[in-house]
N, C-alpha and C positions, 0 to 999 in steps of 0.2 A: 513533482512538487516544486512549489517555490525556493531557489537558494540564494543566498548572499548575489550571489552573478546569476542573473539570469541567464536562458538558456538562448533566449531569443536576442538581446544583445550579446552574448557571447561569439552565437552560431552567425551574426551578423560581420565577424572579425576575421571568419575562419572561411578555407578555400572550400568551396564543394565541386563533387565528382561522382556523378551518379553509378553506384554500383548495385541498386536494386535489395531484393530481399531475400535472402538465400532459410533454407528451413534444412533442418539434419533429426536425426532418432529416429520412431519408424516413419519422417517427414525426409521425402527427396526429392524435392520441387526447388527451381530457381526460377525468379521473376524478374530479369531485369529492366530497365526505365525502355526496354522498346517489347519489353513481352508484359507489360501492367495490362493487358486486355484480358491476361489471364484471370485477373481481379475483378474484373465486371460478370455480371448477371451472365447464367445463372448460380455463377459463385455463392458458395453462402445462405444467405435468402431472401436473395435478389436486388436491385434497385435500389438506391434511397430516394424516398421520396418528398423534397422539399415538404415544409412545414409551412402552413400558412400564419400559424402566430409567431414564425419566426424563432423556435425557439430549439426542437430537435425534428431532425430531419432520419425517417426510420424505413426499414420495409416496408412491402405493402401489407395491409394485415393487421400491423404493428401499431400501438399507441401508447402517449406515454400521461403520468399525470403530474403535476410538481408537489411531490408532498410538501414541503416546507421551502421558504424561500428566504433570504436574510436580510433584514428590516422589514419583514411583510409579515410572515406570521409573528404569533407571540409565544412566547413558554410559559409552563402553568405559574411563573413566578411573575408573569406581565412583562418581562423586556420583550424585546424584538432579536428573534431568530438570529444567532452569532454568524457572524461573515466567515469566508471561505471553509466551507464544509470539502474535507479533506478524506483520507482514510475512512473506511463504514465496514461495517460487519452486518450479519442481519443474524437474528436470534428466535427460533420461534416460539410465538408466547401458548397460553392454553396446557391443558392436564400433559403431566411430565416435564413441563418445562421447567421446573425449580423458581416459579410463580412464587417471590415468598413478598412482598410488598405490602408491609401493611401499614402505610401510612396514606394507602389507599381506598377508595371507596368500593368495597367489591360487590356492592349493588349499582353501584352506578358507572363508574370511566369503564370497569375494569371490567364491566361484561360486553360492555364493545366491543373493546380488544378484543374479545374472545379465545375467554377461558375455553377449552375445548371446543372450540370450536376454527382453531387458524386462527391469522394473524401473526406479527412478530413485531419486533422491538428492533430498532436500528439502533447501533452506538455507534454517532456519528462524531469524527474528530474537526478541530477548527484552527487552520493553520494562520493562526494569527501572532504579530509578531510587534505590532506597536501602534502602525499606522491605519489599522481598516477602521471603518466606521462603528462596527456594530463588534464589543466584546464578551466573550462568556461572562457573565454576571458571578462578581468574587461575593456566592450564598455562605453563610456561615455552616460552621462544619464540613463543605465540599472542596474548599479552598486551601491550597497547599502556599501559594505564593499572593497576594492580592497587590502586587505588583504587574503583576504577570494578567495578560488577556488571553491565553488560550483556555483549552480541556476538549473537553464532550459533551454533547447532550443527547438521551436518551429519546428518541421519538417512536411512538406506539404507533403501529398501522394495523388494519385491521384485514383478511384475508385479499381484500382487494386492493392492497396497498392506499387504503386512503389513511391519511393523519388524522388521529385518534386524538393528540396529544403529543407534547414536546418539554422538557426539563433538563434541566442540568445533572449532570452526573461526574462531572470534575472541572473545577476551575482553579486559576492558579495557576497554570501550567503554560510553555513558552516556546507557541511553534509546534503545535500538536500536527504530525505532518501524516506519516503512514501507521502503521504496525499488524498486530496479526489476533485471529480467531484462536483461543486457547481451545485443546482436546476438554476441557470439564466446562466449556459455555461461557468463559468470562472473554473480554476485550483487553490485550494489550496495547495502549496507545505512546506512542514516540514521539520524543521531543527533537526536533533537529534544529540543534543549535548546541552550544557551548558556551552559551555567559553566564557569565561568578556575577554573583553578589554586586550590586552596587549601584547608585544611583535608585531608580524605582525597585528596582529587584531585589528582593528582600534575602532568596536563598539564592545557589546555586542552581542551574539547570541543565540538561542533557541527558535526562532519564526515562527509564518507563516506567509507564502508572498500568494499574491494574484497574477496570472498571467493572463491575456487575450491569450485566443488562438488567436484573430484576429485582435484585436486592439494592434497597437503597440505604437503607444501614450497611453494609458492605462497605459501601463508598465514601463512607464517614473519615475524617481525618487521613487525605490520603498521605499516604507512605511509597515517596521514590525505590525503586528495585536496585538499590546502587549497586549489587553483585555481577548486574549485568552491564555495567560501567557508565561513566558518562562523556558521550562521544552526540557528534552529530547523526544520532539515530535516525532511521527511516523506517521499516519495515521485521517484523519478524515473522517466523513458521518455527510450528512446535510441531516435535517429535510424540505423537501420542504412546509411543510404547517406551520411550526412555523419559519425558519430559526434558530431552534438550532442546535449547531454543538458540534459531540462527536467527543473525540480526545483521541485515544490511547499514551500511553508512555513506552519508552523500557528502562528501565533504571533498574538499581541494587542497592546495599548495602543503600537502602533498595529498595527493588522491587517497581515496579511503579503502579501506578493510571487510572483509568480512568474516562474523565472528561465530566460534560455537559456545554456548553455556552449557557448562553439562554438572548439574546437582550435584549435590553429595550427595554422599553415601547413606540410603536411608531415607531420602526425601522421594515420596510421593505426590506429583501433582492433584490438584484439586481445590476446589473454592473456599479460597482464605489461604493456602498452601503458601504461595511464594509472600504474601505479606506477612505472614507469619514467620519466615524464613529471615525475610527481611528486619525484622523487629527483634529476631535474635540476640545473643551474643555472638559478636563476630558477622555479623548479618552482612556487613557494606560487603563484605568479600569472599563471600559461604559460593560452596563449590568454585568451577575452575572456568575462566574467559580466556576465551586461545583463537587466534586469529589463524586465518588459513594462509596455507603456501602449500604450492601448486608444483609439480615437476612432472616433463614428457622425459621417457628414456632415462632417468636420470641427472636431467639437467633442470636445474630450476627456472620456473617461470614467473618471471617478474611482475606483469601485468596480461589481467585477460583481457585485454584489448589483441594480444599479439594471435590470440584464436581467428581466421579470419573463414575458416572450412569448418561447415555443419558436421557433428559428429566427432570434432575432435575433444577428445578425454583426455583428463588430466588426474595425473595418481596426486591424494590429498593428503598434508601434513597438517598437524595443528601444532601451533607455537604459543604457549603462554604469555597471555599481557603481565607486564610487570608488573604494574602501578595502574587500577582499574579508573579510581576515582580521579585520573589528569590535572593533580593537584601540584605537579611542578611542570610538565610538556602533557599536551596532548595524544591520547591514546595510540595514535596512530603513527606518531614521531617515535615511540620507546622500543621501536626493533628495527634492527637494520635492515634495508633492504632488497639483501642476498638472503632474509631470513622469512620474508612475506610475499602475499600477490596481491598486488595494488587493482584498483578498477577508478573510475569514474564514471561519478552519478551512481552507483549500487541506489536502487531504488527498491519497488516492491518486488513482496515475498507470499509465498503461496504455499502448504505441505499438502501435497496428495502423493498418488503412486508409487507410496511406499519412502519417499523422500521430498524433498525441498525444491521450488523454484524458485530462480530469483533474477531480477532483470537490470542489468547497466542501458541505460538510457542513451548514452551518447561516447564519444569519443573524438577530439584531435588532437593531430601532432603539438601545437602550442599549449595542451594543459598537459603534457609529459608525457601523452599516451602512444604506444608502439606503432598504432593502427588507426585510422582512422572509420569509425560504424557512425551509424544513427541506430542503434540497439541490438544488445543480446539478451537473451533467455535461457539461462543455464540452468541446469538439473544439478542437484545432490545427492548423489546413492549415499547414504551411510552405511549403507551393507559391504559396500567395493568400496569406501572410499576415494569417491571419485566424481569429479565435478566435470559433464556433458555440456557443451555447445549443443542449444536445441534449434536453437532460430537468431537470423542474423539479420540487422534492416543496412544493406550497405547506406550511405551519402547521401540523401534525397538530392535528384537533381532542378526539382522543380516543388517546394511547397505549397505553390499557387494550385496545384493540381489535386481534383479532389480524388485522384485512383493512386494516389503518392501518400507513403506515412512515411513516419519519423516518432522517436521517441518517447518510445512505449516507456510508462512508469508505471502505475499500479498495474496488479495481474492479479485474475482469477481465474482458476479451472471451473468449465462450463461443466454441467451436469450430462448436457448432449453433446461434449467431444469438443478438444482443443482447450482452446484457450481464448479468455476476453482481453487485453489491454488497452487501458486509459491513455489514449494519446497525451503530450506535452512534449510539441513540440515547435517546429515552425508553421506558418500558413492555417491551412484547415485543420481544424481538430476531430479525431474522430476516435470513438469506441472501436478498437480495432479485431475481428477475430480472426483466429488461426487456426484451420479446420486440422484433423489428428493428424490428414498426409501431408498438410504444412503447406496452404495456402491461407494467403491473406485476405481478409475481405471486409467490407464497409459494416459494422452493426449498428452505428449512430454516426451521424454529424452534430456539431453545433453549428446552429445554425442563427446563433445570435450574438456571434463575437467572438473572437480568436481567443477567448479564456482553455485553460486545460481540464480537460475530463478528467475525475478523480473517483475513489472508492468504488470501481466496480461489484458486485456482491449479487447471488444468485439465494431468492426465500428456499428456505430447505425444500419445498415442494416443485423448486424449478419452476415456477410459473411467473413470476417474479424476477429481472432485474433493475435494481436497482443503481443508481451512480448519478454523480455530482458534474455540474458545471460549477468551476470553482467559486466565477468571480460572473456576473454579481452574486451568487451562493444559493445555487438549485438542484434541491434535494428531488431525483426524476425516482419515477417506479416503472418500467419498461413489460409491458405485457402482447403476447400475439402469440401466434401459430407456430411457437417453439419447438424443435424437430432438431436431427441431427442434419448440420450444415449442409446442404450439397458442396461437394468437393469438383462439380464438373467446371468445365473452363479454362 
């Protein structure tokens, strides 16, 4: 995602050193910049093959449609589609889905969609921050800040990923960047940023919203989650058997955090749960935010940059935040640190196998980091307490090259093995997957401009992926002869 320094002038300041892509867990595969042949056909599933409207370049087989694009379609309010579509979830609509929508037509839009029949509902977030063209429209009642240009918007697709229909479902909000799929069906969406009040900014910001894919009364008068603090959020994964939720942060000068929330005693997640929480007495700071710190042997670990071997585990502490709401220093300034484990760029976050992934996008020596990567992917046991190096991208030594990644930020676990990530990095961008024994391989390019891939997201039915090129702001639906990766090559 977009930060204050971009990645691309940043990465423009800093030495490179190509050390390739190392994978660990049950992944023991290394690739380095003279073995990336390993990464061609029949890796994966196969080939990419140019696009002639220029726009994603995909297997053979493979096609994609653009459900929504920004200033091109419109939302049922009449604006034009909000720029940089960011973070996505996909939600399936139809019988069981918690379909409660009745300010809907359900003779008409709404048997599109298909009611039992398939279909789902995207909640698409919009990383807007002052400058883009095109801003979530501040509707009455959905609007927290109308200073503020971010949120969401809810888009319907029907079985075959075509757009049904597009609406707002939170506006107000400032730099809606990543966040995560809750276990009872709602959207957590993160704001990454930290500006107070002032000037257009009517409140505070650096929180997360809760959105309903289906209920639109839900989404009435939103209500910041302040218990889960307000820091330069990016990403969350919830724990569906405790409802604790981990939340990455992408923040600098000093590198960011990551954090666990874990309820009080008593609280059950489920739809309306945490806003209800929030609207407590005592709400800003119900249950407990404790940031991680790391130690091998006994010795603690500063920053997980200094991980540079797949496989290596680290036994987990958690340290309570002081002062949640960074009403006098920022969240990540208030512990010393011999008492936390720093990262840079903490981006997305993903819960399956029984725990949490979550991925740092980059690292160098000049932003205070131990080790220099272009990306890790780390595992959560909360059973062992204990945070795995799963996948490592050493230095890219050549961006220009399209069998070269770098800087994975969103992640999804693929329904057919591994792992998808949203490139954002240097050069070519590409949908990147990681088969389960830990190769790399091509599942998209952009093929219309070095903008970064965002919101990866897999329709419950795996037939379906979906994901964003950010900028100009194209919402894709990704469909073909979906299989488990081949891993030869």
């Amino acid at each position: 995602m977009s930060a204050p320094v971009s990645r691309r002038s940043f990465l423009g300041r800093s030495a490179a050193g190509g050390l390739g892509i190392v994978f660990a867990g049950s992944i023991e595969a290394i690739a380095g910049p003279a073995a990336f042949a390993a990464t061609r056909p029949p890796l994966g599933y196969g080939p990419l093959v140019a696009d002639p409207a220029g726009v994603l370049a995909l297997p053979a087989g493979f096609s994609y449609k653009i459900v929504a694009e920004a200033g091109v379609t419109l939302l049922e309010s009449g604006e034009p589609t909000p720029s940089d579509a960011d973070g996505t979830a996909s939600f399936t609509r139809g019988k069981g889905a918690g379909f409660e929508d009745e300010g809907a037509d359900s003779e008409g839009v709404d048997a599109e969609v298909g009611r039992g029949r398939g279909g789902a509902t995207l909640v698409n977030n919009h990383e807007i921050g002052g400058s883009e063209p095109y801003r979530v429209p501040a509707l009455p009642g959905l609007t927290y800040d109308p200073g503020a240009g971010g949120g969401t918007t809810n888009i319907d697709v029907d079985a075959h990923g075509v757009r049904i229909r597009e609406y707002v479902s939170l506006a107000g909000t400032h730099n809606n960047c990543a966040g995560g799929k809750t276990p009872w069906n709602t959207w957590l969406t993160c704001e990454e940023t930290e500006q107070r009040a002032g000037g257009a900014f009517q409140k505070d910001h650096g929180y997360v919203f809760e959105v309903d894919p289906f209920d639109r009364k839900a989404n009435q008068d939103p209500v910041p989650l302040k218990f889960l603090g307000r820091y330069s959020h990016e990403a969350v994964a919830v724990d569906p058997r405790t409802s604790a939720i981990y939340l990455t942060e992408d923040a600098s000068g000093p590198n960011g955090l990551y954090y666990r929330w874990t309820p009080p005693r008593g609280f059950h997640g489920g739809k309306g749960a945490l806003r209800e929480l929030a609207l407590s007495d005592g709400g800003a700071t119900a249950g407990k935010l404790e940031a991680l710190s790391c130690y091998r042997d006994g010795t603690h670990v500063a920053d997980l940059s200094e991980a540079t071997s797949p496989g290596t585990r680290y036994q987990v502490r958690w340290v309570e935040v002081p002062e949640r709401d960074a009403r006098v220093q920022s969240v990540r300034t208030q512990l010393p640190n011999d008492q936390i484990t720093r990262s840079r760029k903490l981006e997305g976050a993903w819960w399956a196998d029984g725990g949490a992934y979550f991925v740092a996008s980059y690292a160098r020596h000049t932003d205070g980091s131990v080790n220099e990567h272009d990306g890790q992917v780390w595992f959560y046991d909360p059973r062992h307490q204990t945070v795995t190096l799963k996948t490592i991208f050493g230095v890219n030594p050549d961006p220009t090259q399209d069998t070269n990644y770098d800087g994975p930020d969103n992640i999804t676990v693929s329904p057919y093995g591994g792992v998808i990530l949203a490139e954002d990095g240097e050069g070519i961008q590409h949908l990147v997957g990681v088969t389960a024994q830990g190769k790399a391989y091509p599942m998209a390019r952009n093929d219309l401009n070095d903008s970064e891939f965002t919101g990866p997201t897999f329709s419950a039915d795996g037939r379906i992926l979906f994901a964003n090129i950010q900028t100009p702001g194209h919402v894709l639906a990704i469909t073909g002869p979906w299989r488990r990766p081949s891993n030869a090559g």
